[in-house]
C-alpha positions in Angstrom: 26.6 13.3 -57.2 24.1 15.9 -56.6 23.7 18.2 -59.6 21.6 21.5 -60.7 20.5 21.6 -63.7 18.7 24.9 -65.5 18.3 26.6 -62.6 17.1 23.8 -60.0 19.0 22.0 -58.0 17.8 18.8 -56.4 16.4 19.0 -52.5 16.7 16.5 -49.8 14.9 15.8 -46.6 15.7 15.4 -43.1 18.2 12.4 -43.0 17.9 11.4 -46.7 20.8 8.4 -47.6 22.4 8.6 -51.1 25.2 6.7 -52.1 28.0 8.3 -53.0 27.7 6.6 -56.8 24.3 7.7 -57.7 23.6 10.9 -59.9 20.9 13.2 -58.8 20.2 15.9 -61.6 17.8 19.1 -61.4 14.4 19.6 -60.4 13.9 16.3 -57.8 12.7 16.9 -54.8 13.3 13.7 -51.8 10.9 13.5 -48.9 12.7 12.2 -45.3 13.8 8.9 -44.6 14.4 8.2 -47.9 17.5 6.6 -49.4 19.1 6.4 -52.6 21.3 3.2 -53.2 24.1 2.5 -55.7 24.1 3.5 -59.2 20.9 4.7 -59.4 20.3 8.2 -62.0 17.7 10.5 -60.9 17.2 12.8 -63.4 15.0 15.9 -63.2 16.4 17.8 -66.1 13.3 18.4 -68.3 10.1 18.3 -65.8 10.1 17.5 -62.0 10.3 14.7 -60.0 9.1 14.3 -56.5 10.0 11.2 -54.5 8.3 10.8 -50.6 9.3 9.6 -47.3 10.4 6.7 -46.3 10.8 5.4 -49.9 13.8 3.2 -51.1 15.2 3.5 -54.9 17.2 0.3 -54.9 20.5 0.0 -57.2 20.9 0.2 -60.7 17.7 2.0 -60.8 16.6 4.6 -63.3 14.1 7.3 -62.8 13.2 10.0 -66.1 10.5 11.9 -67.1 8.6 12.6 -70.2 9.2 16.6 -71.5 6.5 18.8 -72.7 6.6 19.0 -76.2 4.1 19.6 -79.7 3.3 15.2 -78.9 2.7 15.8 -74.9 2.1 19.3 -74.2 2.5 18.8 -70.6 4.9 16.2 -70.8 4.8 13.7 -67.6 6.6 14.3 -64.1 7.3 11.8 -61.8 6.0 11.4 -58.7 6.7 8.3 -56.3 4.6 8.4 -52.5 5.7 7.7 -49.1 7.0 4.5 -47.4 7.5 2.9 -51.7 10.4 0.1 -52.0 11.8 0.4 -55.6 13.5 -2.8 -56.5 16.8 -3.2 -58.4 17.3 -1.7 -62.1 13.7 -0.5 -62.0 12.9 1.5 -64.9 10.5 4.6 -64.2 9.6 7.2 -67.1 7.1 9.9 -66.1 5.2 8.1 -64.2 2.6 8.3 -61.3 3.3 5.4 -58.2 1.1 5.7 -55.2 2.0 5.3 -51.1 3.0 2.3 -49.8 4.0 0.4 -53.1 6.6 -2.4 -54.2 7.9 -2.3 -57.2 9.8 -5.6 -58.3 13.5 -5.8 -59.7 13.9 -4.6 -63.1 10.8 -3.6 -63.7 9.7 -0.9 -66.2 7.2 1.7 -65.7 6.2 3.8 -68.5 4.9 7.4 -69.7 1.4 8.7 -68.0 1.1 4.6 -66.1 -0.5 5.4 -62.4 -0.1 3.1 -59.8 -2.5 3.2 -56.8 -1.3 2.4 -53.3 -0.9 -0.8 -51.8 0.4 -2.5 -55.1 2.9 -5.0 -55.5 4.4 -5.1 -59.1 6.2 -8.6 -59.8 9.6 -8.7 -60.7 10.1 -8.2 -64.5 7.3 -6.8 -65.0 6.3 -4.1 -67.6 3.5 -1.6 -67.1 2.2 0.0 -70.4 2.0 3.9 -70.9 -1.2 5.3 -69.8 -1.8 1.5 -67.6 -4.0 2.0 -64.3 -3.2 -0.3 -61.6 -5.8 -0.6 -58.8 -5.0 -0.6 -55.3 -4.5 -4.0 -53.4 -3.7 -6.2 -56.2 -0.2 -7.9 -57.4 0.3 -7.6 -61.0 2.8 -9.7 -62.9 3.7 -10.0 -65.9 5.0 -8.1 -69.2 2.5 -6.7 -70.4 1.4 -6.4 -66.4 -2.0 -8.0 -65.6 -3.4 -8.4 -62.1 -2.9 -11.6 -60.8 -5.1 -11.4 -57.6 -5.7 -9.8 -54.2 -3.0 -8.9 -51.9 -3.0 -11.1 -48.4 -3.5 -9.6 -45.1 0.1 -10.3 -44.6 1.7 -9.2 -48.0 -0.4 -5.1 -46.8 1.4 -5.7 -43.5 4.6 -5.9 -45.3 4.4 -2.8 -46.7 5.3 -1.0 -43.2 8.3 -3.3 -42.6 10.2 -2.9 -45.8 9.7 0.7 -45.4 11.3 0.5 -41.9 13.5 -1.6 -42.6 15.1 0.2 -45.8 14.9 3.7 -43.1 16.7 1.4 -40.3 20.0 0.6 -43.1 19.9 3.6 -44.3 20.4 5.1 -41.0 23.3 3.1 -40.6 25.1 3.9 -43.7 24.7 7.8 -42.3 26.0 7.0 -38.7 29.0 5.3 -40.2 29.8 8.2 -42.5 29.3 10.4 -40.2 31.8 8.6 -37.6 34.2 8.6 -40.8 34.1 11.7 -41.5 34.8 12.3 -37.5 37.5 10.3 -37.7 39.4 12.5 -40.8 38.6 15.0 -39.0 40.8 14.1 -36.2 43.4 12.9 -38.0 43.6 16.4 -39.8 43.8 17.9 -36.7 46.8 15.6 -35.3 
């Protein structure tokens, strides 16, 4: 479900997947490529959140922000980069996450936390508010703490499961789209 909210209403890119299931509130903008999976609650109803191509926001996931108000003035949007995979049930609260970035099932990601690209967050792991992560590290861990330096072959991966997530996802729209073809017809019989 794809709902406005206040006066915004959410905006998708070119050949964006998202399951029929998930709830997409407000002010969210989705960059192309990008796919949302079953479940999942995206909701930009009190600041703005801005998701980029290629990135994958796996089921069960939920994704908040942090309004402005007399304790945080600004309050904290949140922004996910380009060619991300976001694991099952992650938890993400108006947060900063970088390009090219894995975040781990059920992980949580809290208030004013920036992650740098090329990061790999273990699975389970909790990042404090206000945490830095440095590019080119896995972090494990809950509280997270760096656990060493990504491999050669671990940066590598970072293209694939973007490609791959774009590749299913692109299935899930062809087969919809020859569904809704075939209604069609039968409506028309």
């Amino acid at each position: 479900m794809i709902k406005s909210f206040r006066g915004k209403t959410p905006q998708l890119g070119a050949r964006v997947w998202v399951d029929d299931s998930a709830v997409i509130i407000g002010d969210v903008v989705i960059g192309e490529d990008s796919s949302v999976w079953p479940l999942v609650a995206i909701r930009g109803d009190m600041h703005h959140i801005h998701i980029g191509a290629r990135t994958s926001i796996q089921d069960n996931s939920c994704l908040h922000i942090t309004h402005a108000s007399a304790y945080k003035p600004d309050g904290h949007p949140l922004t996910i980069g380009d060619d991300v995979t976001i694991g099952h049930m992650a938890m993400l609260h108006g947060c900063q996450i970088g390009n090219k970035v894995l975040v781990g099932m059920s992980t949580t990601i809290l208030d004013g936390a920036i992650i740098e690209d090329r990061v790999i967050i273990g699975a389970g792991s909790l990042v404090p508010p206000g945490k830095r992560l440095e590019s080119g590290y896995l972090y494990l861990g809950s509280p997270v703490k760096q656990a060493r330096a990504l491999s050669e072959k671990e940066i590598e991966y970072f293209q694939y499961a973007g490609l791959n997530y774009v590749k299913l996802k692109d299935e899930y729209l062809s087969e919809a789209t020859q569904l809704s073809q075939n209604n069609k017809e039968k409506e028309t019989q």
